[in-house]
DOBAVEX-214674 format. One record per residue (C-alpha): x, y, z. Coordinates in Angstrom, 1 decimal, padded with zeros to 4 digits. Layout:
% DOBAVEX-214674
X / Y / Z
X / Y / Z
...
% end
This chain:
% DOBAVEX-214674
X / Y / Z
-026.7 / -007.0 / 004.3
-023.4 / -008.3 / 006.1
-022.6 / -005.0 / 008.5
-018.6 / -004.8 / 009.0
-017.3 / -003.0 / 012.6
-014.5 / -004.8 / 012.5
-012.4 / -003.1 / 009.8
-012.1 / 000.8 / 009.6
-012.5 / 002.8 / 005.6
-015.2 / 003.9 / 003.8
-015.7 / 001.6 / 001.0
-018.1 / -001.0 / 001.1
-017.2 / -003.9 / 002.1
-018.2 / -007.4 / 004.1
-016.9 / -010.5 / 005.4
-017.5 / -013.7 / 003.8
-017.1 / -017.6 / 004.5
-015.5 / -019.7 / 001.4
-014.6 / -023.0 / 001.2
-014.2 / -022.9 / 005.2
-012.0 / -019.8 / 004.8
-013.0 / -016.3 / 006.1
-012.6 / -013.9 / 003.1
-013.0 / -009.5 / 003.1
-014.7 / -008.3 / 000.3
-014.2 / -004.7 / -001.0
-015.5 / -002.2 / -003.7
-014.7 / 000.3 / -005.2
-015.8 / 003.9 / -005.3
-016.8 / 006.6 / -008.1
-017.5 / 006.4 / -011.6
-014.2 / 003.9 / -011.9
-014.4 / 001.3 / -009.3
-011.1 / 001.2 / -009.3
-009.6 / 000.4 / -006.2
-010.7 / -003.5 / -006.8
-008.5 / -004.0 / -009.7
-005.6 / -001.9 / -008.3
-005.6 / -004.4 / -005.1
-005.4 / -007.6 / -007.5
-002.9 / -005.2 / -009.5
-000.8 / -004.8 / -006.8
-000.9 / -008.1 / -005.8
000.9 / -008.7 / -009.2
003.7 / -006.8 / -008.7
004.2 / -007.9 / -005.2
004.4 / -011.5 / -006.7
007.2 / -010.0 / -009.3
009.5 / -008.6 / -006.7
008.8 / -011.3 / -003.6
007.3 / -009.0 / -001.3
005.2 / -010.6 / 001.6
002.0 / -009.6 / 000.4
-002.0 / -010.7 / 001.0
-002.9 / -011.5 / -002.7
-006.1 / -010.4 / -003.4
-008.6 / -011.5 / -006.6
-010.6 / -010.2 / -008.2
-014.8 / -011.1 / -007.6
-017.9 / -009.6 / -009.9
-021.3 / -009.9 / -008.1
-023.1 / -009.0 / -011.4
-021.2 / -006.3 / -013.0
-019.8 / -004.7 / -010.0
-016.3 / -005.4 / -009.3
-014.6 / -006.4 / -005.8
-011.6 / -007.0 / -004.4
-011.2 / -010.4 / -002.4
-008.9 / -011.5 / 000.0
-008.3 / -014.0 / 002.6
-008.1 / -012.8 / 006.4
-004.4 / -013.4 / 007.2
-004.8 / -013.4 / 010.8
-005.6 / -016.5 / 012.6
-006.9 / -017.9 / 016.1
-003.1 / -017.9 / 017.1
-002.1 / -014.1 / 015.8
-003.3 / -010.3 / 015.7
-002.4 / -007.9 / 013.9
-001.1 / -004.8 / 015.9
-001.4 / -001.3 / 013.3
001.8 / 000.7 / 013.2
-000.5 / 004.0 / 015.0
-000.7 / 001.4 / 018.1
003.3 / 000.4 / 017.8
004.5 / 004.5 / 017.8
002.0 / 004.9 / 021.3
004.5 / 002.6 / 023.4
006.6 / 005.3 / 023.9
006.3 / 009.4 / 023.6
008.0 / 010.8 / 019.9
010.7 / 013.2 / 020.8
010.6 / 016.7 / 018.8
013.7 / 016.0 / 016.9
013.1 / 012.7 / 016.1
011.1 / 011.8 / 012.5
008.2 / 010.3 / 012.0
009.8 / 007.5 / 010.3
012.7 / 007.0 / 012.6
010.4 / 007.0 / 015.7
008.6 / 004.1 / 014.1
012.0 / 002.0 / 013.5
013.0 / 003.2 / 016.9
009.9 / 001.9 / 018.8
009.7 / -001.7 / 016.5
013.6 / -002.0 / 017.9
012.2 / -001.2 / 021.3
009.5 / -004.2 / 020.8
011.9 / -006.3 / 020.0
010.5 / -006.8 / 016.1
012.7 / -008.5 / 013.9
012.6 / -007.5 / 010.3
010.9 / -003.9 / 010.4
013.5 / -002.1 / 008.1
013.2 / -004.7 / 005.5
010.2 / -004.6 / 005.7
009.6 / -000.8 / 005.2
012.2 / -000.9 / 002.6
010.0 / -003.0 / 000.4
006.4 / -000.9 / 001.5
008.0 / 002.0 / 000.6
008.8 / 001.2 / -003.1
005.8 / -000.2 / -003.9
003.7 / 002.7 / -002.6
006.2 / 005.4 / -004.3
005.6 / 002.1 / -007.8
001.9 / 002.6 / -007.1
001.5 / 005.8 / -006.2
-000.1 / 005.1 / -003.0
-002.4 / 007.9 / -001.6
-003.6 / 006.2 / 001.8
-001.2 / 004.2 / 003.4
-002.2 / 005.7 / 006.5
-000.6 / 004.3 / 009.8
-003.5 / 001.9 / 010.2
-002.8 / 000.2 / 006.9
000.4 / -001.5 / 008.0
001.8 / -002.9 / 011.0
003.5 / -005.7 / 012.6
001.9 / -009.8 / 014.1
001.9 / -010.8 / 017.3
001.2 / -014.0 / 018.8
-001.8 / -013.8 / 020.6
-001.1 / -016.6 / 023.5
002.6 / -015.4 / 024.2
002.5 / -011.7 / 022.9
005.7 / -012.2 / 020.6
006.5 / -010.4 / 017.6
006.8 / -012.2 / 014.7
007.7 / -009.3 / 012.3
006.0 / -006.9 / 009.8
002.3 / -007.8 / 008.7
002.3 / -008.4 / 004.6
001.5 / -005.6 / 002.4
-002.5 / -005.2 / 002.7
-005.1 / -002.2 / 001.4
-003.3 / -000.6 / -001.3
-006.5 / 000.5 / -003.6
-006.0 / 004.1 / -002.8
-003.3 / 004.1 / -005.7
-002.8 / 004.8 / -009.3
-004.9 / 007.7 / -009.9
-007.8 / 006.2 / -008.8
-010.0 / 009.5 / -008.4
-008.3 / 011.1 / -011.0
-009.8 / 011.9 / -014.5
-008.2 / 010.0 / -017.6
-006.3 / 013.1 / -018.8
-004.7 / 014.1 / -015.9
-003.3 / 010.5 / -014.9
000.2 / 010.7 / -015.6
003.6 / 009.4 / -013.8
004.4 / 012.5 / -012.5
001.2 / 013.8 / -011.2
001.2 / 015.0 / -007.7
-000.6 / 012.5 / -005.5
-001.2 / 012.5 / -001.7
001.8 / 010.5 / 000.4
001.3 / 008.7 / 003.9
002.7 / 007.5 / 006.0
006.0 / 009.2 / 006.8
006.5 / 012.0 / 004.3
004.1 / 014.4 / 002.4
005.8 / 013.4 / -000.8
006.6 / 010.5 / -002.1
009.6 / 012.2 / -003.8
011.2 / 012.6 / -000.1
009.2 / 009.5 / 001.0
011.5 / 007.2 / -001.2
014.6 / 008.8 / -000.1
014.0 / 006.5 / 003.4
014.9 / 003.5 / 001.8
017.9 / 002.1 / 002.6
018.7 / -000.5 / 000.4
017.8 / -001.4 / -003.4
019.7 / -004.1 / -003.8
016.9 / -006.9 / -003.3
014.7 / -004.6 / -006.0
014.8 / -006.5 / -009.4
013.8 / -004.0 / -012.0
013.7 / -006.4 / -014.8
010.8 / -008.5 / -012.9
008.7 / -005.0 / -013.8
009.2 / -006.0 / -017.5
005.6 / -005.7 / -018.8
003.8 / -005.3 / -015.9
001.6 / -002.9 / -017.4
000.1 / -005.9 / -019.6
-000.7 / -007.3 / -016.2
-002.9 / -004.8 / -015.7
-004.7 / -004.4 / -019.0
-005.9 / -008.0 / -018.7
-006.8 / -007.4 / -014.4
-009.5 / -004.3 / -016.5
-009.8 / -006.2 / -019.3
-014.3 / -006.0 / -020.1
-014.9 / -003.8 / -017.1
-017.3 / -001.4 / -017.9
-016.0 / 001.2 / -015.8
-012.4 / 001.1 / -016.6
-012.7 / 002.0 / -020.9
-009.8 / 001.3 / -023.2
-008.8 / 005.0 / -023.1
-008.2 / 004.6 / -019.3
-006.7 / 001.9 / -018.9
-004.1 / 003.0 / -022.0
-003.7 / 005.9 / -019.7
-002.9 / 003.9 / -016.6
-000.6 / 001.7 / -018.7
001.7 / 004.8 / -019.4
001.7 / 005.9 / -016.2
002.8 / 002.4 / -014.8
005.8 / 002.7 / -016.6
006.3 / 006.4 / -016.4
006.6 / 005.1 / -012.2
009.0 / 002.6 / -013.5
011.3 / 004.8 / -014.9
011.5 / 007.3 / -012.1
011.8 / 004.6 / -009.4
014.6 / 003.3 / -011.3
016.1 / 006.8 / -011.6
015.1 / 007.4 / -007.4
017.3 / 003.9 / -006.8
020.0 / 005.0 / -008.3
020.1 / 008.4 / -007.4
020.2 / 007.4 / -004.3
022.8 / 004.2 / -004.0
025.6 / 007.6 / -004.5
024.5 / 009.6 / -001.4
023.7 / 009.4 / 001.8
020.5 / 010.6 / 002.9
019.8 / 011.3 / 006.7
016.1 / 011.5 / 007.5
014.7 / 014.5 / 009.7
011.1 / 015.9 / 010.5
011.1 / 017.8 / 007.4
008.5 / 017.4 / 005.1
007.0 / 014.3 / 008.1
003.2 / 014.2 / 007.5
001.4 / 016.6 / 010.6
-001.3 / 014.1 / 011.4
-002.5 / 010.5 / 010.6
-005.2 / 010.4 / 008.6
-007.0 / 008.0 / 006.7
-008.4 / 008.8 / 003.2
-012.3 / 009.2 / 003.8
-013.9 / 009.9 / -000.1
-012.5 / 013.4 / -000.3
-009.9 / 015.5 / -000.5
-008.1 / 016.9 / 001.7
-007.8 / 020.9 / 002.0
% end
């Protein structure tokens, strides 16, 4: 009824005028609808640990469950993806995928980049973030004078906690599909650079956060949601155990384990 070309994925979705405002509207897919509630999840813990985020709610029509957000770009900005950003300039062999990124936001002249991927970087390793391809994050631009004003805020980050995943095999340590540098979130992490702004105790009780976001849907039952609860925490535990692990060594980055191709997720899995 409301035909969207303006915004790549495969989940339905439309745009929608509020209040004067111009609103996306997203759903999820499967038997658990989940990616709706993982949005307005993740929205939560953004909140907790003061990372620029687009704060998404959530919206029934009937029982169905959507995600909504505001469009945060405006008449004056656009949003320029981070696929577009690493095409300014070729990526030499040895350099990583990661590092050609940095190098060609330095290049730009964007302020704030590392920062910026510091925070993306624990929240998608937090969330276990399956598709943040390099369409899903990127940097604003003025539109009349074409300057950078830094990184975009964390958007689209349904694709997460075991959202296709049957309730028995959800679990912290379940291997899950990583993007947008590394094929793991395990090595993914280890490009962070500094853990000092990360306050764990704001991830007290989060989990409760998210029982009440799922709280009489009638496709996420108690049993999941218990299930999502645990692994929540299990995440918590091993990002506390990554951050420290890695304030005693020194990592340098290379293009081992660097994802092969960009790809976003499309409904199935890849082979």
């Amino acid at each position: 009824m409301s035909p969207d070309n303006t915004s790549d994925g495969w989940l339905k979705k439309k745009w929608m005028i509020l209040g004067g405002g111009c609103y996306l509207l997203k759903g999820g897919s499967g038997a658990t609808r989940q990616e709706p509630y993982n949005e307005v999840f993740t929205s939560r813990i953004c909140e907790r640990l003061q990372i620029p985020h687009v704060s998404y709610t959530l919206y029934m029509e009937g029982q169905e469950p959507y995600s909504l957000c505001r469009d945060f770009i405006t008449q004056d900005t656009e949003l320029i993806t981070a696929w577009y950003v690493m095409q300014t300039r070729k990526k030499p062999n040895h350099s990583s995928v990661y590092r050609h990124y940095l190098d060609c936001c330095q290049r730009l002249g964007i302020p704030g980049v590392t920062e910026a991927m510091d925070r993306m970087l624990v929240l998608d390793y937090l969330i276990v973030n399956e598709d943040r391809h390099q369409n899903n994050f990127g940097v604003i631009r003025r539109a009349d004078t074409l300057e950078y004003a830094g990184a975009a805020p964390i958007y689209d980050s349904g694709t997460s906690l075991w959202f296709d995943q049957p309730t028995a095999l959800i679990s912290g340590q379940a291997a899950a599909a990583c993007k947008p540098f590394k094929r793991s979130h395990e090595e993914q992490i280890k490009l962070v650079t500094d853990f000092s702004w990360l306050d764990f105790a704001a991830l007290q009780g989060i989990e409760e956060e998210l029982r009440e976001i799922v709280k009489g849907s009638l496709f996420v039952d108690e049993a999941r949601c218990d299930a999502l609860c645990r692994g929540i925490r299990q995440r918590c535990r091993m990002l506390e155990d990554a951050a420290l692990s890695m304030e005693k060594k020194v990592y340098l980055d290379s293009t081992r384990f660097d994802v092969e191709e960009d790809r976003a997720y499309s409904g199935s899995k890849e082979m």
